[in-house]
One Martini backbone bead per residue (centre of mass of N, CA, C, O) as a GRO file, in nm:
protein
  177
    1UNK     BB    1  -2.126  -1.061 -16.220
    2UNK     BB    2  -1.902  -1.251 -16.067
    3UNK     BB    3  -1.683  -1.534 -16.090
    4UNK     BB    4  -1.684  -1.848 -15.950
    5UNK     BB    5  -1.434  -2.061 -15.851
    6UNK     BB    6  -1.527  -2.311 -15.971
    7UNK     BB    7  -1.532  -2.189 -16.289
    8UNK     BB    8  -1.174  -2.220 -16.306
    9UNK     BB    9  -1.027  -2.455 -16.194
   10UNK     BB   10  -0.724  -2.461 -16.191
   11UNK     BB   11  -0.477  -2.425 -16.043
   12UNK     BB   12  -0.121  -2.406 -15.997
   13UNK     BB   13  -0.057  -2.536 -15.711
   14UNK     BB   14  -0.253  -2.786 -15.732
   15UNK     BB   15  -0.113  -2.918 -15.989
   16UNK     BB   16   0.140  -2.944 -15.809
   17UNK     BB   17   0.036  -3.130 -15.637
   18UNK     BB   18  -0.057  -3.367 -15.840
   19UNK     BB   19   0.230  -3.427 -15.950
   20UNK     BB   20   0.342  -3.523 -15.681
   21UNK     BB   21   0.174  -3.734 -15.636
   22UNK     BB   22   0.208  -3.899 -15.844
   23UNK     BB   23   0.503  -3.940 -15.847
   24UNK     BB   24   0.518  -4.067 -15.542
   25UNK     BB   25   0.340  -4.314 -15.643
   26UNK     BB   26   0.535  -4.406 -15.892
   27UNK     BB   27   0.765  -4.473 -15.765
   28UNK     BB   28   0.638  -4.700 -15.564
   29UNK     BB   29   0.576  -4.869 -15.803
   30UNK     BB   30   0.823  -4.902 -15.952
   31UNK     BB   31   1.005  -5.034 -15.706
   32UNK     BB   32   0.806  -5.286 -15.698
   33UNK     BB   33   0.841  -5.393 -15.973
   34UNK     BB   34   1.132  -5.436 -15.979
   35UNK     BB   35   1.165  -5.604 -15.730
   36UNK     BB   36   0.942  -5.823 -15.851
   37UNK     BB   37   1.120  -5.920 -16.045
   38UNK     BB   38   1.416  -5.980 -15.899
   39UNK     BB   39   1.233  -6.240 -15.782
   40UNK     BB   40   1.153  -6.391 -16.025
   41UNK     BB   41   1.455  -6.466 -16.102
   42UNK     BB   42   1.533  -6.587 -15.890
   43UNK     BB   43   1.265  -6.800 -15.865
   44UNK     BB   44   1.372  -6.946 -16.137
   45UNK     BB   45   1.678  -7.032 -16.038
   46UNK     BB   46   1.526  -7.225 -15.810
   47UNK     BB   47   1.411  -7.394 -15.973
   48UNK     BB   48   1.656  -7.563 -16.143
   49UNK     BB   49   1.786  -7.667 -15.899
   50UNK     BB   50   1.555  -7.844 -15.830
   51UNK     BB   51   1.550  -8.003 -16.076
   52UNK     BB   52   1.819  -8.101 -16.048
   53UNK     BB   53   1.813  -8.247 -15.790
   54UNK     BB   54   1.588  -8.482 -15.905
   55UNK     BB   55   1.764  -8.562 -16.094
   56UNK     BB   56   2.005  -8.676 -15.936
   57UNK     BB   57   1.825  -8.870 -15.817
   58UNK     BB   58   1.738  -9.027 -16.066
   59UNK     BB   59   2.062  -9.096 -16.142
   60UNK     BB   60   2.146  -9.237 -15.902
   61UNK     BB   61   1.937  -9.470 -15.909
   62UNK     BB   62   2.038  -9.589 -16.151
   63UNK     BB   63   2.338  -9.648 -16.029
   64UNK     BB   64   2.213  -9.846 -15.828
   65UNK     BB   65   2.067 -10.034 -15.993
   66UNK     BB   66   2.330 -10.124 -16.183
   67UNK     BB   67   2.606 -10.019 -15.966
   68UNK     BB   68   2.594  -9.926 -15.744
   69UNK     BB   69   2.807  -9.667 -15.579
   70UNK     BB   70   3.048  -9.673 -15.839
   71UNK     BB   71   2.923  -9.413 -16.039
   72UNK     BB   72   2.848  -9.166 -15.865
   73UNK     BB   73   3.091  -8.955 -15.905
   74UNK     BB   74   3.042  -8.923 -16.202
   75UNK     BB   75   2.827  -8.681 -16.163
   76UNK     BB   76   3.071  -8.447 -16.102
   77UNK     BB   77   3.111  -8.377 -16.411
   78UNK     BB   78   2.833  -8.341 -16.514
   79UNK     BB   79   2.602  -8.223 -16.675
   80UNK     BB   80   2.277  -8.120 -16.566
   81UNK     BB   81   2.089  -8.043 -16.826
   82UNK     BB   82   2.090  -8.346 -16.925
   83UNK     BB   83   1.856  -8.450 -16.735
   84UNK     BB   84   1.677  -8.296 -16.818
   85UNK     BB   85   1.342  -8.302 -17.007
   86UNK     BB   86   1.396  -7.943 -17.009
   87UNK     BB   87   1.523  -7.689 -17.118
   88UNK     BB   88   1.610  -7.403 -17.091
   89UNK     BB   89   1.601  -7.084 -17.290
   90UNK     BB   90   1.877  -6.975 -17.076
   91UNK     BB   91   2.059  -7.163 -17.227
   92UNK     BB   92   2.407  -7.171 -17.362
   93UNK     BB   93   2.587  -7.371 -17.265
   94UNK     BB   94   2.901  -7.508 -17.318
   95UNK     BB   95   3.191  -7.403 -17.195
   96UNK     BB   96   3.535  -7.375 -17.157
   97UNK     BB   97   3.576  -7.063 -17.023
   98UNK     BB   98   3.422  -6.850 -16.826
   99UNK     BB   99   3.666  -6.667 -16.731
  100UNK     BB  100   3.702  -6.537 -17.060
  101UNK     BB  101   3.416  -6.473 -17.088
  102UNK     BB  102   3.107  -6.291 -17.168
  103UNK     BB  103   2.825  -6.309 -17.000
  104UNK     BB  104   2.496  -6.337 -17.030
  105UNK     BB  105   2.237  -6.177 -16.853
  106UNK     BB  106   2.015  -6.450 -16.759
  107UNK     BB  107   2.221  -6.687 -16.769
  108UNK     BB  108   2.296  -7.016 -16.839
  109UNK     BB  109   2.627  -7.217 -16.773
  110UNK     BB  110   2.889  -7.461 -16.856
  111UNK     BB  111   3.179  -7.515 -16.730
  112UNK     BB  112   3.442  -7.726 -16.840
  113UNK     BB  113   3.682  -7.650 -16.651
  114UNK     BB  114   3.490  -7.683 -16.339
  115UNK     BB  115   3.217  -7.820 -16.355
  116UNK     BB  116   2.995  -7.556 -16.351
  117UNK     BB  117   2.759  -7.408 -16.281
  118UNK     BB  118   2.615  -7.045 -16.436
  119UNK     BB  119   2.478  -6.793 -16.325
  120UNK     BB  120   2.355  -6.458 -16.455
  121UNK     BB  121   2.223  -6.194 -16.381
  122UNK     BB  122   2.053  -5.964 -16.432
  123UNK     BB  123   1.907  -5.838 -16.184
  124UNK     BB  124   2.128  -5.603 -15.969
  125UNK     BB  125   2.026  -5.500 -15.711
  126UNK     BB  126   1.992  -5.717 -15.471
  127UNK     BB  127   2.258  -5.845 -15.538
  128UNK     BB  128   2.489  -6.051 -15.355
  129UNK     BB  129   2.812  -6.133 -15.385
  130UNK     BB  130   3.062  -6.318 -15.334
  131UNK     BB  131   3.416  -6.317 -15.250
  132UNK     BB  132   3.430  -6.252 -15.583
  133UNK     BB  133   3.207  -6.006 -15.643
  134UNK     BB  134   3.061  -6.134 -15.889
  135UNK     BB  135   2.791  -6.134 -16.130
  136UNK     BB  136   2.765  -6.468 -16.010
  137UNK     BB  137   2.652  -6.797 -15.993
  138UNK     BB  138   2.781  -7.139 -15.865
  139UNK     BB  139   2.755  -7.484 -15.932
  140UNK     BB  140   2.771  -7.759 -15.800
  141UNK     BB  141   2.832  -8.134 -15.783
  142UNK     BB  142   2.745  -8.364 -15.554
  143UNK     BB  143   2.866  -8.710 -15.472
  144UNK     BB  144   2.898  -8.885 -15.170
  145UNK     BB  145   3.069  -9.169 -15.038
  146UNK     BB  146   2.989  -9.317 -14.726
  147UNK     BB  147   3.098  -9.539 -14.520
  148UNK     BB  148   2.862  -9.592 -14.254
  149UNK     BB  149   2.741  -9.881 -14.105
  150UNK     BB  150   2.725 -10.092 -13.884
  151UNK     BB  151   2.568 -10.383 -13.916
  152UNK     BB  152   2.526 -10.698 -13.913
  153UNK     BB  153   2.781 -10.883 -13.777
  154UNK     BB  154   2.963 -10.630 -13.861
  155UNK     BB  155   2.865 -10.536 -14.103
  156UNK     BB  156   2.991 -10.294 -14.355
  157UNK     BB  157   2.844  -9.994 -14.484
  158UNK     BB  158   2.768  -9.801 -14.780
  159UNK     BB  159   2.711  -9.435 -14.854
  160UNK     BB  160   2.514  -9.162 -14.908
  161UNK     BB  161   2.642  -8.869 -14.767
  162UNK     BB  162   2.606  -8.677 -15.051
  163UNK     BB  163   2.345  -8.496 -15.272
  164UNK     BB  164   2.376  -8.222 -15.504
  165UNK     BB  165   2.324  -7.877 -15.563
  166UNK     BB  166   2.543  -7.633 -15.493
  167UNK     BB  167   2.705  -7.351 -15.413
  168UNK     BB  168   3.036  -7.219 -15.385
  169UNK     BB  169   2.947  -6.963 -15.312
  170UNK     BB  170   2.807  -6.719 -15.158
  171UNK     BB  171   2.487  -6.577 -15.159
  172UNK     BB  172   2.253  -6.285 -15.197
  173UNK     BB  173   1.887  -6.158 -15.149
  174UNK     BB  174   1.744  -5.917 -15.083
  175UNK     BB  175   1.473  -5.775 -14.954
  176UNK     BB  176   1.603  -5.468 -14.887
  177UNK     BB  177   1.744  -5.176 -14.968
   0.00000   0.00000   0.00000
């Protein structure tokens, strides 16, 4: 009696069916990997920013009860890590000039030359930079005191107009290739 196709095993053709399955399911699978990689990063970046803006309000409070409204202005030089309870693990320091060094992927610095934040993102598959082209975001400190509003009996007092840790220039993470 001759053997019946069942106890044959795969073919050929079968085999290279199931590789070719295997690799577009592996491929899928590694895109959304890599994707959200580079999306934990992005939100890791935001978070630090979103801590620096509590910090800064919590320096700005120190320096209203202090003496009033004229030290704010003093909080735009300050390097913002010196705020945090804890400063982040990819934190380098601060540099005399971004501008002239090689920055590290994934890591944030203090230019002291332009007293701004540097993030360098480590993984740039989705990420946009701003119209200077460069893959990495800068960030500064704003403080400012505005005019304010006639009080009672037309006395003028001033207040804090804006108060922030904001990009210096536009930047975006796609949300799909």
């Amino acid at each position: 009696m001759g053997r019946t196709r069942a106890g044959d095993g795969f073919t050929l053709f079968e085999l290279i069916i199931v590789i070719c399955v295997v690799a577009v399911v592996g491929s899928v699978v590694l895109e959304r990997f890599l994707r959200y990689q580079e999306y934990a990063e992005r939100t890791a970046m935001e978070q630090t920013i979103a801590a620096m803006r509590s910090a800064l309000a919590l320096r700005a409070s120190a320096h209203l009860v202090k003496g009033g409204l004229e030290g704010l202005p003093a909080l735009e030089n300050e390097n913002p890590f010196g705020w945090l309870a804890q400063v982040p693990g990819n934190y380098r320091g601060e540099i005399p000039d971004a501008g002239e060094v090689e920055l590290t992927p994934g890591s944030w610095y203090f230019d002291l030359k332009t007293r701004q934040l540097v993030y360098v993102p480590r993984l740039v598959r989705f990420f946009e930079p701003g119209p200077g082209g460069k893959a990495e975001i800068r960030f500064r400190t704003v403080a400012r005191i505005g005019s304010g509003q006639a009080g009672v009996r037309g006395a003028s007092f001033r207040e804090v107009s804006e108060l922030t840790v904001r990009p210096v220039e536009a930047y975006a993470w796609r949300s799909e290739p």
